[in-house]
N, C-alpha and C positions, 0 to 999 in steps of 0.2 A: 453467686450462683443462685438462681432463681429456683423457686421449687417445679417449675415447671422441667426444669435441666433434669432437676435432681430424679422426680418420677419415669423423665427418659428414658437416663440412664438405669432405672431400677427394670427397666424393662426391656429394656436391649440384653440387660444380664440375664434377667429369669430366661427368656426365651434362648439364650445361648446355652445356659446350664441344663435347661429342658432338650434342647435339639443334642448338648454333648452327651449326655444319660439315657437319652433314646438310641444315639447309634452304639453306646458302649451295651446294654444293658438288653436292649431290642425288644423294651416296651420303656412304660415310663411309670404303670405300677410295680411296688414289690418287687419285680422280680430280680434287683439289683442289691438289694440292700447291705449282706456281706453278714446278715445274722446265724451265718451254718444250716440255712436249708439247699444251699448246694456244695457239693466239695469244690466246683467250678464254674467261674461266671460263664463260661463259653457253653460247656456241656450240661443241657440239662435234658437229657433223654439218657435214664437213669440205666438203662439196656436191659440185657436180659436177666431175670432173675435167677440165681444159683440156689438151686434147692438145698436142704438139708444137710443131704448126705455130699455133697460137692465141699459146700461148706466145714463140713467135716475134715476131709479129705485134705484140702486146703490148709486146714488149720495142723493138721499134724504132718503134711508134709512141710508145714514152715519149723516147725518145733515147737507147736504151741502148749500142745498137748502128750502127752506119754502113750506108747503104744496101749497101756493097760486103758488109761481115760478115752483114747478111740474104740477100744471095742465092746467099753461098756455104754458109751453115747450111743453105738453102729446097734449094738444090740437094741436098746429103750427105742431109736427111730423105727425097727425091722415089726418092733409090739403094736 
């Protein structure tokens, strides 16, 4: 196998591993990498933001928190 083979084929790969990362990722910077800056490679419009007290809200209606820790959090956010 001649080196000329060999650079070919080095190049038919890159360009195939480039075009597969571009349609998975739908760029070919960063934005694919899998280091936890998104929770999902599909979804990256992060929505809408949940305010404080939603966040709160949330959090003791999972059981996160004691009804005593939400309405001393409800109160400090109300200051």
């Amino acid at each position: 196998m001649g080196i000329g083979m060999i650079f070919t084929v080095l190049f038919w790969g890159a360009l195939i591993y480039l075009a597969v990362r571009y349609f998975r990722c739908g760029s070919l910077g960063g934005g694919c990498g899998g280091h936890g800056t998104h929770s999902s490679h599909f979804n990256t419009d992060p929505g809408p933001q949940e305010s404080a007290e939603e966040i709160l809200r949330r959090r003791y209606a999972q059981g996160e928190i004691t009804q005593e820790q939400y309405r001393q959090m409800q109160e400090t956010l109300r200051k």
